[in-house]
C-alpha positions as YAML, in Angstrom:
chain: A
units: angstrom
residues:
- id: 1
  name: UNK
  ca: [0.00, 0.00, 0.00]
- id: 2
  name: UNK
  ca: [0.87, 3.66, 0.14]
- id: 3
  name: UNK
  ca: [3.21, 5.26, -2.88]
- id: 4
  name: UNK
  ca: [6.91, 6.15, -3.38]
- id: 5
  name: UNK
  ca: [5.45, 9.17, -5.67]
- id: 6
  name: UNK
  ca: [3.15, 11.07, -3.45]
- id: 7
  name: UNK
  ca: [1.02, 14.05, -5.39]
- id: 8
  name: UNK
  ca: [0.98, 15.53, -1.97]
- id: 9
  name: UNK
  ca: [3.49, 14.63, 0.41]
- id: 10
  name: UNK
  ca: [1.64, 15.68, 3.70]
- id: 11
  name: UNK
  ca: [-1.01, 13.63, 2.62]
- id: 12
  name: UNK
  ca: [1.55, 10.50, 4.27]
- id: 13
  name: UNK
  ca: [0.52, 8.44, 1.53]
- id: 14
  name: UNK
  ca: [4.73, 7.46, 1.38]
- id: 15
  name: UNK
  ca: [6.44, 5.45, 1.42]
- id: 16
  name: UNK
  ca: [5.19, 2.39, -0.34]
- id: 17
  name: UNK
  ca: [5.28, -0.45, 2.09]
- id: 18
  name: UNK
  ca: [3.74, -4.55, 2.06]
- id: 19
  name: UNK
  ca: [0.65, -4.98, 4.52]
- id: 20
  name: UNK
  ca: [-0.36, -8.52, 5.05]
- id: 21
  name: UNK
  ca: [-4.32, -8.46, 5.87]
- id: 22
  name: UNK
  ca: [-7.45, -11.01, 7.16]
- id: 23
  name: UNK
  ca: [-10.28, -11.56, 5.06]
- id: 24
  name: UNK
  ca: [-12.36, -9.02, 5.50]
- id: 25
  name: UNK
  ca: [-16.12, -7.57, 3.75]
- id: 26
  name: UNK
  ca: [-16.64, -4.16, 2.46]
- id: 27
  name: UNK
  ca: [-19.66, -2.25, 1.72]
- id: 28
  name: UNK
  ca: [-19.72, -1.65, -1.76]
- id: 29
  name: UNK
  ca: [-20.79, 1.70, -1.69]
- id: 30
  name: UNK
  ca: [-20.33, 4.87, 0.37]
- id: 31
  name: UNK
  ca: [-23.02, 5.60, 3.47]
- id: 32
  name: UNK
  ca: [-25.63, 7.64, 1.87]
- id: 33
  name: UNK
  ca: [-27.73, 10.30, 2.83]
- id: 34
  name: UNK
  ca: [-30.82, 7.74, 3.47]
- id: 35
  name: UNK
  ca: [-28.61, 5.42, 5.08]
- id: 36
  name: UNK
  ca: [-27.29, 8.00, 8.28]
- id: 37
  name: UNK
  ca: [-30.95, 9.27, 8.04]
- id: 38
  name: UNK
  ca: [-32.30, 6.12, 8.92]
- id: 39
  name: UNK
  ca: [-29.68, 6.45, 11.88]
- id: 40
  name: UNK
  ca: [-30.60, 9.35, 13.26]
- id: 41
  name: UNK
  ca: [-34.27, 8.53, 12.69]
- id: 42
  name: UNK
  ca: [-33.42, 5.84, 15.26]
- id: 43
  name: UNK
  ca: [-31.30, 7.13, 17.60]
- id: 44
  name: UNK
  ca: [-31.85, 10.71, 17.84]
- id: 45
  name: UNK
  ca: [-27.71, 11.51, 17.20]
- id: 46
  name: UNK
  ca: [-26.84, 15.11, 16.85]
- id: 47
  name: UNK
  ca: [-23.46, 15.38, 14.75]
- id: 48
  name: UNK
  ca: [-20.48, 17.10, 15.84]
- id: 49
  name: UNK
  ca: [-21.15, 19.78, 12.80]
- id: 50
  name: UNK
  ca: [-24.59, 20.75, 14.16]
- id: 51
  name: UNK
  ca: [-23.23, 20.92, 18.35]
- id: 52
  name: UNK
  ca: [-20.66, 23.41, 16.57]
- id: 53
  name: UNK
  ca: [-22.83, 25.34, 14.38]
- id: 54
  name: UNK
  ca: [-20.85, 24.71, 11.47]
- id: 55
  name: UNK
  ca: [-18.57, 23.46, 8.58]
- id: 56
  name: UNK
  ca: [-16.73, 23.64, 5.82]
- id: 57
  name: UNK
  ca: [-17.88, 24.18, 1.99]
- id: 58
  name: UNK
  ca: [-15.87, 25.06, -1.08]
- id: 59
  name: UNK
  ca: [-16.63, 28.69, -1.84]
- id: 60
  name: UNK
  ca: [-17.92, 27.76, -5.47]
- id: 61
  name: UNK
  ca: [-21.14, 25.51, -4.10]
- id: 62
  name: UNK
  ca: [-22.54, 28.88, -1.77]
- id: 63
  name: UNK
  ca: [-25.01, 30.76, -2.77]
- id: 64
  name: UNK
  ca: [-24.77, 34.70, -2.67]
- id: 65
  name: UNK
  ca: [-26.95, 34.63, 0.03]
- id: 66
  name: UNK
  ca: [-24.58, 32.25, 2.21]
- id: 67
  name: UNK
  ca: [-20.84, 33.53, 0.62]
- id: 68
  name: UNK
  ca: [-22.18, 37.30, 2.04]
- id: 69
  name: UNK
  ca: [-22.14, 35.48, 5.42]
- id: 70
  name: UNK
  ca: [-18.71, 34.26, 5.67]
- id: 71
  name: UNK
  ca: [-15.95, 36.66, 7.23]
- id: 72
  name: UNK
  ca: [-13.06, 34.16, 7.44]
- id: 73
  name: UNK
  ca: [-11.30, 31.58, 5.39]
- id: 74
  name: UNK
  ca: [-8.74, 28.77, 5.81]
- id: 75
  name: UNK
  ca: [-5.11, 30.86, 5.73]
- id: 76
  name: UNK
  ca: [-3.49, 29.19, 2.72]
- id: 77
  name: UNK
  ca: [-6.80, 27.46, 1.00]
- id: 78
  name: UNK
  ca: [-9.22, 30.31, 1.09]
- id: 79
  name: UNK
  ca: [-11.64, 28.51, -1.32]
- id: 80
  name: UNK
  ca: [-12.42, 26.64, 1.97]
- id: 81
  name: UNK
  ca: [-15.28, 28.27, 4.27]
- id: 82
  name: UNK
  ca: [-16.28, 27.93, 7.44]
- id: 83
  name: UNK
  ca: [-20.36, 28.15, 7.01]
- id: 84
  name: UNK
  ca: [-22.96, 28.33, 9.53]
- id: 85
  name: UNK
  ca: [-25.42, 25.68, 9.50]
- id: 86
  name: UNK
  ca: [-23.33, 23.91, 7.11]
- id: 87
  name: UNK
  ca: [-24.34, 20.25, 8.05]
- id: 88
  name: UNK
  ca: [-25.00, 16.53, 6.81]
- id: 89
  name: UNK
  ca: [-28.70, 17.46, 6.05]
- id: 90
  name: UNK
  ca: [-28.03, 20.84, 4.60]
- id: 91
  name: UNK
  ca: [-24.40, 20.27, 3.31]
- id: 92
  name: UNK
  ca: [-23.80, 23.87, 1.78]
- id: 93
  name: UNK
  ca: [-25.22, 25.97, 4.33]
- id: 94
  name: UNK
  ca: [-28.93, 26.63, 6.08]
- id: 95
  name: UNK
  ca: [-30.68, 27.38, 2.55]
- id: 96
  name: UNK
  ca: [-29.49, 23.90, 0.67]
- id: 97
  name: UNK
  ca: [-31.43, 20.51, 1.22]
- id: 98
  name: UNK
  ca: [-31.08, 16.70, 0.53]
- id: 99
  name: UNK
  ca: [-33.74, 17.05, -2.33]
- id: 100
  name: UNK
  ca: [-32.57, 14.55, -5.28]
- id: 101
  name: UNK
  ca: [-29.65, 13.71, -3.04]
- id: 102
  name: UNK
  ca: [-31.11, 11.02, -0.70]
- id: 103
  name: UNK
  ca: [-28.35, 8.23, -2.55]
- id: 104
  name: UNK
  ca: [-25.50, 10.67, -2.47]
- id: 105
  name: UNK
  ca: [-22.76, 9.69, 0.29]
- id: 106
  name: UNK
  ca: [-23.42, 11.49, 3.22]
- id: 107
  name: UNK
  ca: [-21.43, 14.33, 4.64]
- id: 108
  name: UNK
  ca: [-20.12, 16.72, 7.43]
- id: 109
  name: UNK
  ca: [-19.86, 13.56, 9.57]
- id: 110
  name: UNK
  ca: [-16.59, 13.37, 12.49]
- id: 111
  name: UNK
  ca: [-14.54, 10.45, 13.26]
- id: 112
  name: UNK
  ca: [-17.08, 10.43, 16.20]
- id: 113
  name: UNK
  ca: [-20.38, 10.69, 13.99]
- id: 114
  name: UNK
  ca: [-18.94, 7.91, 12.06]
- id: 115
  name: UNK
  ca: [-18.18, 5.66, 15.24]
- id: 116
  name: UNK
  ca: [-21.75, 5.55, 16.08]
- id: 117
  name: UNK
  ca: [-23.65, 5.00, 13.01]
- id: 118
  name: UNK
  ca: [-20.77, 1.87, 12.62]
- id: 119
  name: UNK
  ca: [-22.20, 1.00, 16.19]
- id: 120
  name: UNK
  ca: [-26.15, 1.33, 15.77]
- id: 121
  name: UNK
  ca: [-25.60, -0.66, 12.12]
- id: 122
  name: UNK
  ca: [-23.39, -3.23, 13.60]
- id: 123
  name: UNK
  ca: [-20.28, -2.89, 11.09]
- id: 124
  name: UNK
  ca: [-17.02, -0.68, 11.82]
- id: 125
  name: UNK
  ca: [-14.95, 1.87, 10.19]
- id: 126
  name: UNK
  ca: [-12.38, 0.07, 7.56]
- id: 127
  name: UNK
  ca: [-8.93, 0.38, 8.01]
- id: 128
  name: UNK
  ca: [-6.96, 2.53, 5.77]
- id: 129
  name: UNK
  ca: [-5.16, -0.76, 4.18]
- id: 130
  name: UNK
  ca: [-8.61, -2.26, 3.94]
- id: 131
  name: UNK
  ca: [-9.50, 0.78, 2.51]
- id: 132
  name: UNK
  ca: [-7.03, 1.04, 0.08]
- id: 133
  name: UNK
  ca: [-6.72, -2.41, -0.74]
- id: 134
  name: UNK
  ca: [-10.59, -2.12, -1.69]
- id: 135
  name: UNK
  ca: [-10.16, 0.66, -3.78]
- id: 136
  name: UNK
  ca: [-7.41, -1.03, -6.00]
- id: 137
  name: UNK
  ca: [-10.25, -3.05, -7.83]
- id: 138
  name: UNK
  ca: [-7.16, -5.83, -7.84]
- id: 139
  name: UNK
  ca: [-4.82, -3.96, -9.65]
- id: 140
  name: UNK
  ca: [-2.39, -3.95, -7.95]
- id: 141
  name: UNK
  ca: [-0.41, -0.27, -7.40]
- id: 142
  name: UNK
  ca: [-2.58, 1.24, -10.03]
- id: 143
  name: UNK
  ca: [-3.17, 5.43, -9.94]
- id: 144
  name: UNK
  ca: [-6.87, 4.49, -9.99]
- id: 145
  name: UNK
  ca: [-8.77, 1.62, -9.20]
- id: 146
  name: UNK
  ca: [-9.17, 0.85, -13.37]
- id: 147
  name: UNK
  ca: [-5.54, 1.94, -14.15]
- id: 148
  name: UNK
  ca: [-3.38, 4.49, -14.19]
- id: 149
  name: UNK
  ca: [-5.55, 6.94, -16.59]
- id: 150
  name: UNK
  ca: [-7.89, 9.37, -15.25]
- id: 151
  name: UNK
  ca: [-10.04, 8.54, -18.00]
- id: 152
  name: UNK
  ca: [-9.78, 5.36, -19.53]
- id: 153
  name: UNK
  ca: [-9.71, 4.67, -23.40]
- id: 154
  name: UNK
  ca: [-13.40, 4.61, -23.70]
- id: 155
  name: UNK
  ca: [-13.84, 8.54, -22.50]
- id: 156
  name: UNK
  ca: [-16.28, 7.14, -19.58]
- id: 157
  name: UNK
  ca: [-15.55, 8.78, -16.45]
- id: 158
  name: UNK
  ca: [-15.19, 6.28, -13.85]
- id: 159
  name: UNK
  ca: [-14.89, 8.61, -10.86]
- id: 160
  name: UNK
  ca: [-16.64, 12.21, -9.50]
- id: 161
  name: UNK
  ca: [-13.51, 14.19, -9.24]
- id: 162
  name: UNK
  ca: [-12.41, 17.71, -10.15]
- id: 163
  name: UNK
  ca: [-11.57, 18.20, -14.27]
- id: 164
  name: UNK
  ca: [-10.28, 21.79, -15.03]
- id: 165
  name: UNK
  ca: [-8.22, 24.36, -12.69]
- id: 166
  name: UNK
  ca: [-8.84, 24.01, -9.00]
- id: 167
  name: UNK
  ca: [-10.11, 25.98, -7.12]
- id: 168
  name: UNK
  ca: [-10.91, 28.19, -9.66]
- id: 169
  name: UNK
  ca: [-12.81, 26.23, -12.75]
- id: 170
  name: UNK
  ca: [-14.29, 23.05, -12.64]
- id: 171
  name: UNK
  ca: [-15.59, 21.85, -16.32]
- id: 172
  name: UNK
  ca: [-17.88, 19.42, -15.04]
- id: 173
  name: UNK
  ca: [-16.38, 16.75, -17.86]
- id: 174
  name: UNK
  ca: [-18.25, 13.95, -15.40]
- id: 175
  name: UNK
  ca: [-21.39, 15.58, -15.27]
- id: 176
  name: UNK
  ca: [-20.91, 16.96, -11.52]
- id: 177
  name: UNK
  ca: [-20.51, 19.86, -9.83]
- id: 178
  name: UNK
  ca: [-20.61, 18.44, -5.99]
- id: 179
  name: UNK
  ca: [-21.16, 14.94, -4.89]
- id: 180
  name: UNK
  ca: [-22.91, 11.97, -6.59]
- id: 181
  name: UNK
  ca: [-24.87, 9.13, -6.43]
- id: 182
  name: UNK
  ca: [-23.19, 6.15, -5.13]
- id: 183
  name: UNK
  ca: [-23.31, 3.29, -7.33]
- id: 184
  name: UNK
  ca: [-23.85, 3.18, -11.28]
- id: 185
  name: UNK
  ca: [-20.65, 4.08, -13.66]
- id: 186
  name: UNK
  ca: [-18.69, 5.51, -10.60]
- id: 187
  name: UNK
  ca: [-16.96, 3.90, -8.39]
- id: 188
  name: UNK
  ca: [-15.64, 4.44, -4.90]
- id: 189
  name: UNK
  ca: [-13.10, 7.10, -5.61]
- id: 190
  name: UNK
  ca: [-15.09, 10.27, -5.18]
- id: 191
  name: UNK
  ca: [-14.75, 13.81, -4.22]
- id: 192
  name: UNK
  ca: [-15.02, 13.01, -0.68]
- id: 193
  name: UNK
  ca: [-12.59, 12.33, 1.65]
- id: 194
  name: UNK
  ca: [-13.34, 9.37, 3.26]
- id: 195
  name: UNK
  ca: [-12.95, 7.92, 7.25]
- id: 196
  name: UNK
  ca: [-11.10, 4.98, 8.70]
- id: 197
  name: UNK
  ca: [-10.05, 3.45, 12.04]
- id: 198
  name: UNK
  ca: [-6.58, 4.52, 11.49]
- id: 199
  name: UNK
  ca: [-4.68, 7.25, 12.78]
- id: 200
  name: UNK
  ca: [-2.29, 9.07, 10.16]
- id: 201
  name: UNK
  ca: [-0.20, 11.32, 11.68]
- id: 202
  name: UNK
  ca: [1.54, 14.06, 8.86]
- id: 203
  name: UNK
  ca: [-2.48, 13.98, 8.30]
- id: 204
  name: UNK
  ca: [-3.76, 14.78, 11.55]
- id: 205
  name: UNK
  ca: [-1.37, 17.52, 11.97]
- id: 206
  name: UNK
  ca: [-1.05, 18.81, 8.17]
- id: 207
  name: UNK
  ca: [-4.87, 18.99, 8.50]
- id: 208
  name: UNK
  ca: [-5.18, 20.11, 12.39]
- id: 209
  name: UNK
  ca: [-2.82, 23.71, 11.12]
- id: 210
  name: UNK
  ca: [-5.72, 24.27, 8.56]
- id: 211
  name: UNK
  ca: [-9.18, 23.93, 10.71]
- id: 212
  name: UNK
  ca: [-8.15, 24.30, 14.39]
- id: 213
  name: UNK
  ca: [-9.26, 28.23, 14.08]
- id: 214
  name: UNK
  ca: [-12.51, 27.19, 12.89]
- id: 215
  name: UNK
  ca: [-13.86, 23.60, 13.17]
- id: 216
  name: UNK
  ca: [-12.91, 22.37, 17.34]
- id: 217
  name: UNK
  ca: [-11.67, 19.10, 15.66]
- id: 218
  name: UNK
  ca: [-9.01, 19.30, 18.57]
- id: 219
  name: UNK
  ca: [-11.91, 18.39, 21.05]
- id: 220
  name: UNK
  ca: [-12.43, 14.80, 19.69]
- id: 221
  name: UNK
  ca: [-10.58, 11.97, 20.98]
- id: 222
  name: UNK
  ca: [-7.80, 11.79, 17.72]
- id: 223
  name: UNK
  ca: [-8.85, 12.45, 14.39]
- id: 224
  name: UNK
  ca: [-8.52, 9.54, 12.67]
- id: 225
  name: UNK
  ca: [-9.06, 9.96, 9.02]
- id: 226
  name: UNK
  ca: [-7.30, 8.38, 5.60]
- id: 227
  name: UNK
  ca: [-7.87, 10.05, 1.91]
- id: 228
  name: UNK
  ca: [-8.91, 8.01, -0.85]
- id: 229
  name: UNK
  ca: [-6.77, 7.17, -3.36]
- id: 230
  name: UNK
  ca: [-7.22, 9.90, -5.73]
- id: 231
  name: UNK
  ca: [-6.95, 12.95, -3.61]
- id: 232
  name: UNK
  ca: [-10.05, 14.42, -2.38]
- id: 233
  name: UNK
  ca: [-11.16, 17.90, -2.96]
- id: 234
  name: UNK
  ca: [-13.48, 18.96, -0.07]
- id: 235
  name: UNK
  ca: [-13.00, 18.86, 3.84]
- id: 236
  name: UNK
  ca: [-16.45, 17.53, 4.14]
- id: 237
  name: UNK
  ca: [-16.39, 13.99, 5.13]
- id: 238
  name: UNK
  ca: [-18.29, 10.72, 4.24]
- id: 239
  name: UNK
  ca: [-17.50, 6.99, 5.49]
- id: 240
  name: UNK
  ca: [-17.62, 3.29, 4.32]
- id: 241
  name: UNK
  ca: [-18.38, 0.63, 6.61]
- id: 242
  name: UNK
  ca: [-17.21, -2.85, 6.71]
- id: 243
  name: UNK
  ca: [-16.64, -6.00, 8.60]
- id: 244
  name: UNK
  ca: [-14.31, -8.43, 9.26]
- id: 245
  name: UNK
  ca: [-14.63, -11.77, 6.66]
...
């Protein structure tokens, strides 16, 4: 797992190392927005997002309304805002919805959030070799989990990720401008950064520099999180759940 070519090298993606893992089971898809609704149908859980009143949203999803309401920004990746009422249910701020977006993977969810929807569905967080081992698709040390192209020979796009200049232009080559449904042509490389059960530390302290002014992260137990394989490009989080085989 991991790479000895890193696209970013506080990601700790490096070096590339031989992990020997148990059979294990994977969901096949991301938790969606039905799924953690069901959860907190059930349970009544209140996410870490909505006890702190907000989150974070790339500048290009606000609308007017919302952008007039920001008055900070992450030092070094201002296209990152800190939005009130940014939360799983209303992902870009208090005037956005789930409409149309009940199958999307869900997001705005903490290492914490995550722990106890694996909990109330009986499965667990995967570990980052699970993780990445899963999103191989059994090809080995492959850039992506179908090869090494973005986009394969046949011009289908097999993943929801940025095309263009970011942060500035996004082309929308795959047909998306924020998340997408799970399932169908894509696969589980998405625009979403995704949770494990392992702690990375260059992570935890690369990320910790750019949202301990806004987000408390620092008040959960340690924030465990691992990036998929193609590298994501929002702060807002979504999880996969698994179990062992």
């Amino acid at each position: 797992m991991g790479t000895d070519e890193p696209f970013l090298p506080l990601d700790g993606e490096s070096p590339a190392r031989k992990v020997s893992l148990p059979d294990f089971y994977i969901d096949k898809f991301e938790v969606t927005n039905a799924d953690f609704a069901s959860f907190v149908s059930a349970t009544g859980h209140v996410t870490e997002a909505q006890v702190y009143g907000d989150s974070f949203v790339l500048d290009g999803l606000l609308s007017p309304e919302e952008n007039a309401k920001v008055a900070s920004a992450v030092q070094g990746a201002p296209w990152w805002l800190p939005v009130r009422g940014a939360t799983w249910d209303h992902p870009e701020g208090s005037d956005t919805d789930l409409v149309g977006r009940e199958h999307h993977p869900v997001v705005h969810v903490s290492w914490n959030d995550a722990k106890a929807y694996c909990s109330w569905a009986g499965k667990r967080l995967p570990t980052e070799a699970e993780f990445e081992k899963a999103c191989q698709g059994g090809n080995g040390d492959s850039l992506y989990p179908w090869g090494n192209k973005e986009v394969p020979s046949d011009g289908v796009h097999r993943a929801n990720i940025w095309q263009g200049t970011f942060p500035h232009e996004n082309t929308l080559e795959d047909g998306y401008h924020t998340t997408s449904t799970v399932g169908g042509t894509l696969v589980t490389v998405t625009r979403v950064t995704t949770l494990t059960d392992t702690l990375i530390v260059p992570r935890v302290h690369s990320l910790m520099r750019i949202m301990r002014t806004h987000w408390r992260m620092a008040t959960t137990p340690p924030l465990q999180l691992a990036v998929s394989l193609v590298t994501g490009t929002r702060f807002t989080i979504s999880l996969a759940t698994c179990g062992s085989g």
